[in-house]
C-alpha positions in Angstrom: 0.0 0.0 0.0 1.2 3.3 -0.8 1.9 5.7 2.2 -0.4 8.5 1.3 -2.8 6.1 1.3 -1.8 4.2 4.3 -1.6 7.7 6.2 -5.2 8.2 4.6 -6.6 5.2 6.4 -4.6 5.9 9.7 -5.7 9.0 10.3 -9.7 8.1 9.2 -9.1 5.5 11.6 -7.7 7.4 14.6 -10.3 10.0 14.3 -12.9 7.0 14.5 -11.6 5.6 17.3 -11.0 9.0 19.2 -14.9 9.2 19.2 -16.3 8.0 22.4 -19.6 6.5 20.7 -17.0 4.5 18.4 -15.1 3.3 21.2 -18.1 2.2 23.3 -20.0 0.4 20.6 -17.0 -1.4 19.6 -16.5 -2.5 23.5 -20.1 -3.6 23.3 -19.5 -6.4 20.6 -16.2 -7.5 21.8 -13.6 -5.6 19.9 -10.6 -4.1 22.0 -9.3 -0.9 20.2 -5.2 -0.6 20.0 -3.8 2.5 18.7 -0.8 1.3 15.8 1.7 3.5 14.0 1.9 3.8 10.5 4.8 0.6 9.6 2.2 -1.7 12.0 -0.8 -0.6 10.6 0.6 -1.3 6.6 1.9 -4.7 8.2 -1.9 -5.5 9.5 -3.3 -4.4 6.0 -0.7 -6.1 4.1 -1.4 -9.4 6.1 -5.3 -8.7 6.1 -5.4 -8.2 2.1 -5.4 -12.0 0.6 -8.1 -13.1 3.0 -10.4 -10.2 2.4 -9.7 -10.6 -1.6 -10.7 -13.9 -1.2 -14.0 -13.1 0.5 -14.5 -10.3 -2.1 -13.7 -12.8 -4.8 -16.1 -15.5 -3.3 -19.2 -13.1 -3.2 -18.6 -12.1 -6.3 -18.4 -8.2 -4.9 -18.1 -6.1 -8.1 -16.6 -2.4 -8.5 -18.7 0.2 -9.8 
């Protein structure tokens, strides 16, 4: 992933979690929020991205 677009998606993400609504209604299903920096978050999406192709792939999700 490019790092404008990783930065992009970090700071999105941040901001999301910074909201306390977020952060409770993510509690309330189980998640536990962990703040990353840039190099771990890239490493979570690059590891994340064959799985979540393959579930795209399998529902047979289709860009517009």
């Amino acid at each position: 992933m490019e790092a404008a677009l990783r930065d992009r998606v970090q700071a999105a993400l941040r901001d999301a979690l910074r909201s306390p609504e977020i952060a409770a209604r993510l509690a309330a299903t189980g998640f536990a929020v962990e703040a990353t920096v840039g190099s771990v978050l890239a490493s979570i999406i690059e590891a994340d991205l064959p799985r979540w192709r393959e579930v795209v792939r399998s529902a047979g999700v289709v860009m517009n």
